[in-house]
VEXMI-873834 format. One line per 4 residues: number of its first residue (from 1); their letters; for each residue x, y, z of N, C-alpha, C, O. Coordinates in steps of 0.02 Angstrom, whole numbers. Layout:
BEGIN
NUM> a> X,Y,Z,X,Y,Z,X,Y,Z,X,Y,Z ~ ...
# end
This chain:
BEGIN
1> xxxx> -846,-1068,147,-869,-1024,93,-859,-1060,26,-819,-1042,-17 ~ -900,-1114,22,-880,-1169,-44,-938,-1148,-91,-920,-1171,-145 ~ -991,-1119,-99,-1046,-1114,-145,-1022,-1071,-185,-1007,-1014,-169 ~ -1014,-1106,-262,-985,-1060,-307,-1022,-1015,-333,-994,-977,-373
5> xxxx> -1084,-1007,-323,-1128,-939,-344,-1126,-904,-282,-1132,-844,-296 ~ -1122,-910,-234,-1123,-852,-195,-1083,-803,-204,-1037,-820,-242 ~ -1080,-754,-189,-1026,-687,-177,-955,-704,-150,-953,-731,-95 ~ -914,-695,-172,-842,-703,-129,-875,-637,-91,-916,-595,-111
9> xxxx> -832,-648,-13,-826,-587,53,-760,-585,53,-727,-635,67 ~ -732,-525,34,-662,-498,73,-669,-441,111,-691,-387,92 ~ -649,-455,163,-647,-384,228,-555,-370,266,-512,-398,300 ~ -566,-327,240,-492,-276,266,-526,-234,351,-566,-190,364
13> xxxx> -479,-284,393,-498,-260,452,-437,-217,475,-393,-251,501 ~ -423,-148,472,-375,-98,485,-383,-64,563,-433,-50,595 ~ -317,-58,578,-322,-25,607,-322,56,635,-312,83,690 ~ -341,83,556,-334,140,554,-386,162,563,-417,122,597
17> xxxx> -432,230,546,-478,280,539,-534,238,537,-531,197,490 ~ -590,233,576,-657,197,542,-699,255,511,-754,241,487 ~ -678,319,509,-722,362,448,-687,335,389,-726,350,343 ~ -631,301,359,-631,286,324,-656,212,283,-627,187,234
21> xxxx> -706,190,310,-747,130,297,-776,126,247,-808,176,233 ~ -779,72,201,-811,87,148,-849,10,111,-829,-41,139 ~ -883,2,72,-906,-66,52,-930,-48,-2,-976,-8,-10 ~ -887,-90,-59,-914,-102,-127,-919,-173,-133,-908,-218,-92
25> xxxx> -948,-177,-215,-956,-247,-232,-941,-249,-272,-949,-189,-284 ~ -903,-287,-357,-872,-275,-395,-858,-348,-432,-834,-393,-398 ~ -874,-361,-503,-868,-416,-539,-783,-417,-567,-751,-377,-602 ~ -762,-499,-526,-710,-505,-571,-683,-580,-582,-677,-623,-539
29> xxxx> -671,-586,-643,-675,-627,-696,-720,-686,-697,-701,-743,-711 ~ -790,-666,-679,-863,-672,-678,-882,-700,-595,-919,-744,-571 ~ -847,-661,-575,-860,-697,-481,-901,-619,-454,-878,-562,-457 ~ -943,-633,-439,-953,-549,-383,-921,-548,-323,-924,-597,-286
33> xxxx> -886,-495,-307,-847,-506,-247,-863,-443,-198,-855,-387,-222 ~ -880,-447,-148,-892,-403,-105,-844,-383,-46,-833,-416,5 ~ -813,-309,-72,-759,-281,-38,-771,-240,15,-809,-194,4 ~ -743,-246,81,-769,-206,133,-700,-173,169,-644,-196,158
37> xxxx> -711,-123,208,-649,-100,247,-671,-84,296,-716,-41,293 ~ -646,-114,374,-680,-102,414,-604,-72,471,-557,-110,482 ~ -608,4,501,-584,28,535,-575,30,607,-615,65,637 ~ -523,-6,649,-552,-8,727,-514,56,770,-512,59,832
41> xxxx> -485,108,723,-473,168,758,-410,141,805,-412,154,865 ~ -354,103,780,-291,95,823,-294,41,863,-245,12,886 ~ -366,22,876,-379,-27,958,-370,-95,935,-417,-126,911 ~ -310,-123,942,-280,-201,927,-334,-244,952,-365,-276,909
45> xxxx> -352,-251,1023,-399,-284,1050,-459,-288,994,-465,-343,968 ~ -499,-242,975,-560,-230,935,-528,-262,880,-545,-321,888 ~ -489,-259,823,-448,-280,785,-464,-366,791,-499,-398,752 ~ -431,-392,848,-411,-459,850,-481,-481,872,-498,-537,852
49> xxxx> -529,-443,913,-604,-496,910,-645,-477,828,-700,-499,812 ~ -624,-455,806,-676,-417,733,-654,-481,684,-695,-511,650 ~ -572,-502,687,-530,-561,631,-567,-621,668,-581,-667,630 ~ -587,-631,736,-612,-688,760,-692,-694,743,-719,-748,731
53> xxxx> -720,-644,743,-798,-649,706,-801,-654,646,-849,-686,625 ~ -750,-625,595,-750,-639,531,-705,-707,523,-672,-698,472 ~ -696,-745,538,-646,-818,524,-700,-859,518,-734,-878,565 ~ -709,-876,452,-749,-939,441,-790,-909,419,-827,-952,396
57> xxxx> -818,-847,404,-858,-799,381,-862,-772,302,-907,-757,263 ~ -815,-774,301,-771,-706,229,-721,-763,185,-702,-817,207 ~ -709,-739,127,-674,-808,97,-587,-762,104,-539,-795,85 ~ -573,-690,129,-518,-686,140,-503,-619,192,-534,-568,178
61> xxxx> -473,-617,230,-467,-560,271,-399,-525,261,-349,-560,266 ~ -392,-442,242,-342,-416,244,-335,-384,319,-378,-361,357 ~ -252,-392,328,-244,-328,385,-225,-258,354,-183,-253,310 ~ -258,-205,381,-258,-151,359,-191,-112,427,-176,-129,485
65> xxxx> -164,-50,374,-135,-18,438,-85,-44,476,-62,-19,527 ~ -63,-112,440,6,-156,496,24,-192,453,-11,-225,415 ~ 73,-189,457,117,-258,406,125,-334,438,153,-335,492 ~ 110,-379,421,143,-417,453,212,-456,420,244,-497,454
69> xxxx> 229,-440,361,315,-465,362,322,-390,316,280,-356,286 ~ 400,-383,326,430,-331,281,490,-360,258,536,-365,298 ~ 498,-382,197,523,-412,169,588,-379,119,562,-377,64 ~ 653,-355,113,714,-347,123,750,-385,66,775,-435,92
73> xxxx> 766,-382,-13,830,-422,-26,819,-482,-12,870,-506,10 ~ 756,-537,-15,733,-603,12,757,-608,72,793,-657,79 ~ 749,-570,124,745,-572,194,679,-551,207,652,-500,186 ~ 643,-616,261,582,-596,276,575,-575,339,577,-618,382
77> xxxx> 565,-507,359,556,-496,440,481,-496,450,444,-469,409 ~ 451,-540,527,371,-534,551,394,-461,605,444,-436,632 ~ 331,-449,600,316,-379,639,284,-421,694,231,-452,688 ~ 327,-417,756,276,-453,804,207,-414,818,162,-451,839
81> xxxx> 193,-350,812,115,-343,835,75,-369,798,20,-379,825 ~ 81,-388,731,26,-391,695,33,-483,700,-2,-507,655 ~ 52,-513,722,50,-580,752,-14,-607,766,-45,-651,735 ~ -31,-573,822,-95,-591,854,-159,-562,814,-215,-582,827
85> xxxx> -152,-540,789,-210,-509,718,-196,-564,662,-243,-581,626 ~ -124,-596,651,-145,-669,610,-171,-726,626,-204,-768,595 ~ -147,-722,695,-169,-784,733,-254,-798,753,-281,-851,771 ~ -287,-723,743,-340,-699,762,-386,-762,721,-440,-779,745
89> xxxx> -361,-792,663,-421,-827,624,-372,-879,598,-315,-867,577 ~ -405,-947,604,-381,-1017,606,-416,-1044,537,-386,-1086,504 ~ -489,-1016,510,-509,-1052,451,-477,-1003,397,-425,-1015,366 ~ -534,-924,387,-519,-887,318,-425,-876,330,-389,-892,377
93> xxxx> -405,-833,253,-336,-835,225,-346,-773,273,-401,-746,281 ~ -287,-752,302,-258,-679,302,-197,-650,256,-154,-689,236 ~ -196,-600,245,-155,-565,169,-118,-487,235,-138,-455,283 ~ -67,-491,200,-66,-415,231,-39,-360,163,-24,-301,171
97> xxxx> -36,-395,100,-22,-360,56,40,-356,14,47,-333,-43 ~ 94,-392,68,153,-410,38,154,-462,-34,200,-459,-74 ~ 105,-500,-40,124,-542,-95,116,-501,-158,145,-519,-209 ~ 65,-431,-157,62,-402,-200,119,-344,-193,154,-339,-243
101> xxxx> 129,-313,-156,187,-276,-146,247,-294,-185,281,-246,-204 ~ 263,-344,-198,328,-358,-225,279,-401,-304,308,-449,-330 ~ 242,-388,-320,214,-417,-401,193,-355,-441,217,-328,-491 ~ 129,-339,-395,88,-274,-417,119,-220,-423,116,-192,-478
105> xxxx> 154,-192,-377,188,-107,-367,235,-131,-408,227,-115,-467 ~ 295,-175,-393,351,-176,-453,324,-177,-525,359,-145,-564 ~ 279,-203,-546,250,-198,-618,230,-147,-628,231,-124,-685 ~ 200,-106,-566,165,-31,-588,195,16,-616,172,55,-657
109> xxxx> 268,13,-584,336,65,-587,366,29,-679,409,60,-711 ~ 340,-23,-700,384,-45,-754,310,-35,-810,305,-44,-871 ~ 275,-21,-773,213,-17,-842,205,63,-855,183,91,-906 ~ 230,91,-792,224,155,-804,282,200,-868,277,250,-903
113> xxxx> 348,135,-853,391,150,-895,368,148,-961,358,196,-999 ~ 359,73,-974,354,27,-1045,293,80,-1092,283,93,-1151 ~ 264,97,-1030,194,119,-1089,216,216,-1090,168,253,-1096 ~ 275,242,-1086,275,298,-1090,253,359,-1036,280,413,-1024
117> xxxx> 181,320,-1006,164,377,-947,221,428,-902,223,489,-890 ~ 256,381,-887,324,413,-844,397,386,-874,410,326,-883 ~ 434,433,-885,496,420,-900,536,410,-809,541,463,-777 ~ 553,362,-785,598,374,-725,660,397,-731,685,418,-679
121> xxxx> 698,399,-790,773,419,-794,782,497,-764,763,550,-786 ~ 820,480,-701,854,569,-688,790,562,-669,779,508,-697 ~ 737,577,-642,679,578,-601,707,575,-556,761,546,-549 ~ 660,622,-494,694,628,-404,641,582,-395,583,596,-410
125> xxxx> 664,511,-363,602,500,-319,622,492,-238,680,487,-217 ~ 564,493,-199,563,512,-150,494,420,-119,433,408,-120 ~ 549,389,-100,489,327,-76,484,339,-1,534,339,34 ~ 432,349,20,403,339,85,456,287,134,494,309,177
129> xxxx> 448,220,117,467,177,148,492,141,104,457,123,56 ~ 554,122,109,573,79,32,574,-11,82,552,-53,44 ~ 587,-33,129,570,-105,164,499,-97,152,490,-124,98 ~ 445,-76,172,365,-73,145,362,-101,67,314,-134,48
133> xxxx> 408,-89,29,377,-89,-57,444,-121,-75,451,-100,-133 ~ 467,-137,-69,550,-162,-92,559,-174,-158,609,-167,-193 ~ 491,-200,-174,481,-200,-264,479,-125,-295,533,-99,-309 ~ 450,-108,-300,494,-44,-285,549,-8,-271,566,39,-307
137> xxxx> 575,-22,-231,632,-5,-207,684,-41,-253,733,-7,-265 ~ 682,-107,-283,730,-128,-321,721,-75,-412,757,-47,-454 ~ 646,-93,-397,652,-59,-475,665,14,-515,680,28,-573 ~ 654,43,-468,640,118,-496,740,134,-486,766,173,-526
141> xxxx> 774,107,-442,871,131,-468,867,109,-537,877,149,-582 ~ 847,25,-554,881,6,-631,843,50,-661,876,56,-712 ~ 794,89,-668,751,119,-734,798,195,-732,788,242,-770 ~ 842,193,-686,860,273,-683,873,328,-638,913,375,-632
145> xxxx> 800,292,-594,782,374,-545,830,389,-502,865,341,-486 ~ 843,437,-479,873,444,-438,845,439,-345,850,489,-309 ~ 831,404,-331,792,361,-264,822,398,-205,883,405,-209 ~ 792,423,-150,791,426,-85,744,382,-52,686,380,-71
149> xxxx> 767,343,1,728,296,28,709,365,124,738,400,165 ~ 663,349,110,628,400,196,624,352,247,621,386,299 ~ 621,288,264,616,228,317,653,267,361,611,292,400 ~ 704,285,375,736,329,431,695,378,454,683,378,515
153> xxxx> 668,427,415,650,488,423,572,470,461,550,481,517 ~ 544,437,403,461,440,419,430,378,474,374,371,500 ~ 492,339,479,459,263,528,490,277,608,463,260,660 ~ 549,309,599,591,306,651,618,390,652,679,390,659
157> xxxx> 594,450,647,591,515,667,675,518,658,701,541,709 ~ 707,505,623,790,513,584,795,539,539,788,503,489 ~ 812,624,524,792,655,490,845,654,426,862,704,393 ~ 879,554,411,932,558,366,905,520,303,887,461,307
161> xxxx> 903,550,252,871,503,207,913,453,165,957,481,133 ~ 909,388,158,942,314,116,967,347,71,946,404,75 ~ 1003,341,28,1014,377,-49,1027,303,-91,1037,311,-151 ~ 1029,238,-70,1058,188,-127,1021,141,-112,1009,145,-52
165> xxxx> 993,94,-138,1003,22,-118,1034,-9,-97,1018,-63,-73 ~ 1067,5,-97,1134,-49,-51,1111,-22,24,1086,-57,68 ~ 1123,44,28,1121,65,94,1063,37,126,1064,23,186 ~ 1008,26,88,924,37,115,944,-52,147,944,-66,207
169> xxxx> 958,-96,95,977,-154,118,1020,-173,179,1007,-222,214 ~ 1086,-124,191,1118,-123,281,1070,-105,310,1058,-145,354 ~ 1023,-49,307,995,-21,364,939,-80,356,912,-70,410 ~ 911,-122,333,840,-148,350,879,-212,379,846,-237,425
173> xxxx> 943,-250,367,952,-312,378,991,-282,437,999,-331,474 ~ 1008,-248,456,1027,-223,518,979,-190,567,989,-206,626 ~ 935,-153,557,880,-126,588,822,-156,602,801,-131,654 ~ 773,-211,578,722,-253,538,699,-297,616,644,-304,641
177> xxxx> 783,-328,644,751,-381,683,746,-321,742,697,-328,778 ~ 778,-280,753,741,-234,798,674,-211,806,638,-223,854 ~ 661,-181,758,626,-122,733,541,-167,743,491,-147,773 ~ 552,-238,702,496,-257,705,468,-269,775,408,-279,778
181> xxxx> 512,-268,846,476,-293,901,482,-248,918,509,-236,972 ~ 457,-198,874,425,-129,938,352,-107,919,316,-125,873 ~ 344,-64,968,250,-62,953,245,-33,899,272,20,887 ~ 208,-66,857,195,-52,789,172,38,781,178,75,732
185> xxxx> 141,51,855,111,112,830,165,182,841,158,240,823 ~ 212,153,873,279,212,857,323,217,804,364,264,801 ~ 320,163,749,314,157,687,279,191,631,310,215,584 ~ 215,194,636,159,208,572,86,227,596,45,190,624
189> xxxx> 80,301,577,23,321,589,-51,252,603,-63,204,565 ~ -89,270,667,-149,226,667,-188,266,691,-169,320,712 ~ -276,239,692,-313,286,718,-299,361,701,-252,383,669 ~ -358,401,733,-348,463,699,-274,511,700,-273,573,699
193> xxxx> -209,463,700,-163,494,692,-162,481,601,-105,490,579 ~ -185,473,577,-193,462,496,-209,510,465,-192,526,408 ~ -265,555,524,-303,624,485,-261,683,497,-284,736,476 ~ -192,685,534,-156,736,554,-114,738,513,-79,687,512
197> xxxx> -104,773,479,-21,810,456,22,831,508,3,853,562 ~ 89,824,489,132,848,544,194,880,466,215,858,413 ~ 203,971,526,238,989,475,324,983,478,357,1024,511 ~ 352,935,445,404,928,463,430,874,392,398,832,359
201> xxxx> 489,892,388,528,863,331,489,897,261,485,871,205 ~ 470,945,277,469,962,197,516,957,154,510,920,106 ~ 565,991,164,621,985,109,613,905,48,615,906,-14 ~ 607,855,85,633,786,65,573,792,11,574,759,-41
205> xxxx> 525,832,24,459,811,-5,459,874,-63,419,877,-110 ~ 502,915,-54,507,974,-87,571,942,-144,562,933,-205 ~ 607,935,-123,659,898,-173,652,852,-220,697,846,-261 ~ 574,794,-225,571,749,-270,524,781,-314,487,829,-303
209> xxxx> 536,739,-377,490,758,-443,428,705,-409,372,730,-413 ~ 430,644,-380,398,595,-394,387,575,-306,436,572,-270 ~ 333,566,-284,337,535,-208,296,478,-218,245,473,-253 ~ 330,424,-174,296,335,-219,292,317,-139,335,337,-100
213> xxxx> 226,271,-115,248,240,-62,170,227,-27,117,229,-58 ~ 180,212,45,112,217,83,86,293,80,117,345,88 ~ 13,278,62,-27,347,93,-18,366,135,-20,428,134 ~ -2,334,200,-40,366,270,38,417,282,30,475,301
217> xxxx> 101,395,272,155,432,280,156,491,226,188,543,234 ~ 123,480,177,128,543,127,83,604,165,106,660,175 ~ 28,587,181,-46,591,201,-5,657,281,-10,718,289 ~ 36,591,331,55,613,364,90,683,379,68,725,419
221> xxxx> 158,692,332,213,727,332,196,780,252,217,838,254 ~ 174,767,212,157,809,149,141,867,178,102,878,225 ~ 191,925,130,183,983,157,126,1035,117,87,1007,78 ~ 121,1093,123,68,1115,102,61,1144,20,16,1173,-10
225> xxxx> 122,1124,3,93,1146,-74,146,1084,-94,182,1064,-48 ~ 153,1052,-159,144,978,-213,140,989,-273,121,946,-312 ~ 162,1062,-297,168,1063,-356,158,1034,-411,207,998,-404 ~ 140,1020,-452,183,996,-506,196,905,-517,193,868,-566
229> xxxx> 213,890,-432,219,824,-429,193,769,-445,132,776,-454 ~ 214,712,-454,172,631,-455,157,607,-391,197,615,-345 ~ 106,579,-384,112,535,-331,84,460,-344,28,438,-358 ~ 148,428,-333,127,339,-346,131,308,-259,178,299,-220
233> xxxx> 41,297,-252,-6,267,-213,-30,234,-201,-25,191,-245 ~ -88,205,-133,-143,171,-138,-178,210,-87,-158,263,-64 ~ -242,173,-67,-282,178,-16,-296,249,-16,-303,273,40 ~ -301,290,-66,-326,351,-79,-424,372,-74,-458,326,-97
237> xxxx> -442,399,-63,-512,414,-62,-535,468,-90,-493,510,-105 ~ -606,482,-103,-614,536,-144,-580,613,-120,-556,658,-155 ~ -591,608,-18,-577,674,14,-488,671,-12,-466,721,-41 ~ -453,625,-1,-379,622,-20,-372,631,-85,-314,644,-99
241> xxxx> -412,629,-137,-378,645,-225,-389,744,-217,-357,790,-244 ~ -466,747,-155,-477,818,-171,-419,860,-129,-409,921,-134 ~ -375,803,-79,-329,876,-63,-263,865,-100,-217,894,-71 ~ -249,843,-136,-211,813,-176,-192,888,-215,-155,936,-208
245> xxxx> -251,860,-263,-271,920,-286,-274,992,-277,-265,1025,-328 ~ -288,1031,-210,-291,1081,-182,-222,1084,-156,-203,1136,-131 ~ -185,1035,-161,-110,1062,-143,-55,1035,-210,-1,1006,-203 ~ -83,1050,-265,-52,1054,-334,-24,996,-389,-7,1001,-448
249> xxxx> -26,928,-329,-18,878,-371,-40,891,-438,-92,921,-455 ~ 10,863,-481,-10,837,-543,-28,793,-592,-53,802,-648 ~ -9,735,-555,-29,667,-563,-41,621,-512,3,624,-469 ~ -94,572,-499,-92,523,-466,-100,472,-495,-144,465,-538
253> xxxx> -43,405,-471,-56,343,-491,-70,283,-457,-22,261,-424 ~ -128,246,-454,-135,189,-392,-132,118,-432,-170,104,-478 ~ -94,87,-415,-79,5,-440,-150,-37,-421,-169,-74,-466 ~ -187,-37,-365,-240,-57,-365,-316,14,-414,-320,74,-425
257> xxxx> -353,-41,-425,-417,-46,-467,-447,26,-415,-442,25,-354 ~ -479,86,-452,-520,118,-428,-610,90,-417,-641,72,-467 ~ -633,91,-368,-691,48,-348,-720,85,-294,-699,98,-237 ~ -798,105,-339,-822,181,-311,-793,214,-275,-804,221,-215
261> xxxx> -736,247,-318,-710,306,-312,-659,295,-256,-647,337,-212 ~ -648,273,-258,-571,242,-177,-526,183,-222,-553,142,-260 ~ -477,185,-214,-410,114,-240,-404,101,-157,-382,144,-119 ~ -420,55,-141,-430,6,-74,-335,-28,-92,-306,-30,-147
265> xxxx> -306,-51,-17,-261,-75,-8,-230,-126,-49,-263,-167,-81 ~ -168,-125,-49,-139,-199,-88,-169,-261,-34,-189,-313,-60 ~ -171,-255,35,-201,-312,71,-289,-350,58,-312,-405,71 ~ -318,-285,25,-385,-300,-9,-382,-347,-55,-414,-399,-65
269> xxxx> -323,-314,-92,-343,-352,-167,-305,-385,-163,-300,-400,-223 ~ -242,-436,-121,-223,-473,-110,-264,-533,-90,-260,-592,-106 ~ -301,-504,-52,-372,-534,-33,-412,-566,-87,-423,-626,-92 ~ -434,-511,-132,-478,-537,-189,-436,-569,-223,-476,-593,-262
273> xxxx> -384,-591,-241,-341,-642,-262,-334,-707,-259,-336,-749,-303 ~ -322,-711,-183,-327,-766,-160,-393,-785,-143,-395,-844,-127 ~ -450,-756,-140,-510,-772,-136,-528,-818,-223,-543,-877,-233 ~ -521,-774,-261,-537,-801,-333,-487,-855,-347,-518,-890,-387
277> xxxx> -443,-877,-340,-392,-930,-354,-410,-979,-300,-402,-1039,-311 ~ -435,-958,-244,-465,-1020,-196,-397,-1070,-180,-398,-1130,-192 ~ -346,-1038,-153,-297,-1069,-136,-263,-1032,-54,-288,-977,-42 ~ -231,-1048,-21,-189,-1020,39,-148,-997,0,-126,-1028,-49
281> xxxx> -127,-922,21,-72,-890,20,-13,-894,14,25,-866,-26 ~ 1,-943,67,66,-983,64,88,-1030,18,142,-1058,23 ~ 48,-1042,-30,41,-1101,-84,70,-1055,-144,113,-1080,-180 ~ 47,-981,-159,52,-946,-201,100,-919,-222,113,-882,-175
285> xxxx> 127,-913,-250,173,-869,-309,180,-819,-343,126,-808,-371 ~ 231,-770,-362,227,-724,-383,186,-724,-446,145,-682,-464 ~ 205,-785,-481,199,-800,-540,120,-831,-549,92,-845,-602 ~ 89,-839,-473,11,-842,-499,-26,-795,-487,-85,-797,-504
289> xxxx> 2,-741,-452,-43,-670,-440,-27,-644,-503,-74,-633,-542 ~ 40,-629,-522,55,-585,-617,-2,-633,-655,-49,-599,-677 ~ -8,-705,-668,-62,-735,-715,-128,-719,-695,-171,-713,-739 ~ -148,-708,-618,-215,-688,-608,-233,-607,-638,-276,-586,-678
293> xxxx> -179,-572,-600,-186,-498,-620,-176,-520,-693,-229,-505,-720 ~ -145,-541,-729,-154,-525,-839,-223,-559,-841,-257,-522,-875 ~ -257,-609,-822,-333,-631,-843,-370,-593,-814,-429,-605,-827 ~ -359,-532,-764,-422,-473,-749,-399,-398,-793,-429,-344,-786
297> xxxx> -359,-405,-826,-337,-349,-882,-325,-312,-836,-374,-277,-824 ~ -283,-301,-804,-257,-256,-759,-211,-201,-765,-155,-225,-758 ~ -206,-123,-776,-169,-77,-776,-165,-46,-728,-196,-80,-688 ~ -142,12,-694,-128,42,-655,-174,118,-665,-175,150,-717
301> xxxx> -200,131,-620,-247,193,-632,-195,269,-613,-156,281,-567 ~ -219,313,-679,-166,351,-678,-225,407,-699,-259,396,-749 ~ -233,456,-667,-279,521,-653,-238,595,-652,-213,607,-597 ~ -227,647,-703,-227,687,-698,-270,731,-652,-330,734,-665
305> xxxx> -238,779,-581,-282,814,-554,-280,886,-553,-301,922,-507 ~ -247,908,-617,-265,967,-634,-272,983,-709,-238,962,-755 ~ -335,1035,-712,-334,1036,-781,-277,1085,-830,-238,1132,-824 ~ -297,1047,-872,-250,1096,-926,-243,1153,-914,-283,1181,-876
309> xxxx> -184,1191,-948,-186,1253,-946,-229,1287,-1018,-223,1251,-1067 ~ -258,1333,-1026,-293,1359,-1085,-235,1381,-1139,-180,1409,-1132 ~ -264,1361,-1184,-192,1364,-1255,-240,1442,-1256,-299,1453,-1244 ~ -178,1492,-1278,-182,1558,-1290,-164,1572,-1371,-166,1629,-1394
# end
């Protein structure tokens, strides 16, 4: 994929929902880049021949729906399932989102500060998975909040929630080399287990001002009313802002770019990253995704979803 007028191709091959599929195209910093998400409904097999037809195809492939490292306090754990979905392609880059996970989301949580939008001090937050976002997870104690980490509750059905960093750090450097060699899908919603709610753990979700983390676990366990709340996200869609909404949220914020009407994965735009810099992944740096993200003017999309109340 060397012709510099052509289109960059990035395709996020997930293994989640294929009703949630989607394809835009989108100029950035004068490249057209054509973003796709393609859903194989849970089926690893379909997954690993889809990364083998797209290799050599696409100038970057995300995995959707699986991590492949979860990264800890500079401890890097591989998730053995999602192995064979890297191994799946020998030419294009694969991304699973982590390099932005610890650049993008930690800046999101500090831009949200710097620029006023959210005060975190004394704030309840409530992170999904704090090993998933760890940038995150480091930042939002120093700004204040008061942090519950859910990795017990929502990955592994332990209905005890983290309360510190420190702790989140025993349980992942103790739990991590386990945890990762088990089937990914008794872990994290896939296939149409994405479109189900399950009603359980409200409280945890009832107790925060603020719920920060993966969609698909919010998506999952979110109970039926959201008051009032924030939610700091991704991979949201138009049907997900509208139940958002219908169950009282008050704010949503996604660190990735809204792009007809969906904020697509950190593994997307990890993708379009390393697609536009035209380098391997492994070559890259925190410090050249923050310089790529400041030369595409990058903020964090932040959407009120209810309207005002009428001044009387």
């Amino acid at each position: 994929m060397s012709n510099p007028s052509a289109p960059l191709h990035v395709v996020s091959v997930s293994l989640g929902s294929s009703s949630r599929d989607q394809r835009a195209t989108r100029e950035f910093l004068g490249r057209e880049v054509i973003i796709e998400r393609r859903g194989t409904d849970g089926d690893f097999q379909r997954a690993i021949a889809l990364i083998g037809e797209l290799d050599g195809q696409v100038d970057a492939i995300g995995l959707g729906g699986i991590d492949l490292y979860l990264i800890a306090a500079g401890r890097k754990f591989v998730v053995r399932d999602a192995l064979p979905l890297a191994r799946a392609a020998t030419r294009t880059p694969v991304v699973d989102g982590s390099g932005l996970k610890h650049t993008l989301e930690r800046r999101t949580v500090q831009w949200l500060q710097e620029s006023g939008t959210i005060d975190f001090s004394g704030k309840r937050v409530l992170v999904t998975a704090g090993v998933d976002r760890f940038g995150v997870a480091e930042t939002l104690p120093a700004l204040g909040a008061q942090t519950r980490f859910g990795d017990l509750i929502f990955a592994l059905g332990v209905p005890i929630p983290i309360t510190s960093l420190r702790a989140l750090k025993l349980v992942a450097w103790t739990l991590l080399p386990i945890v990762c060699r088990l089937p990914f899908s008794m872990l994290y919603p896939t296939g149409d287990k994405q479109e189900v709610t399950v009603r359980k753990y409200a409280r945890h979700f009832d107790w925060a001002d603020i719920i920060a983390g993966d969609w698909h676990f919010i998506r999952r366990y979110m109970p039926d009313r959201l008051d009032g709340k924030v939610i700091i996200t991704n991979t949201t869609t138009l049907k997900d802002v509208s139940l958002l909404r219908e169950r009282g949220a008050a704010l949503l914020v996604s660190s990735t770019p809204e792009i007809d009407g969906r904020s697509f994965g950190t593994n997307v735009m990890e993708g379009v990253l390393v697609a536009l810099l035209g380098k391997h992944p492994d070559l890259l740096t925190p410090e050249d995704y923050l310089a790529c993200l400041e030369q595409l003017g990058w903020s964090p999309r932040v959407a009120a979803l209810q309207e005002p109340a009428p001044v009387r």
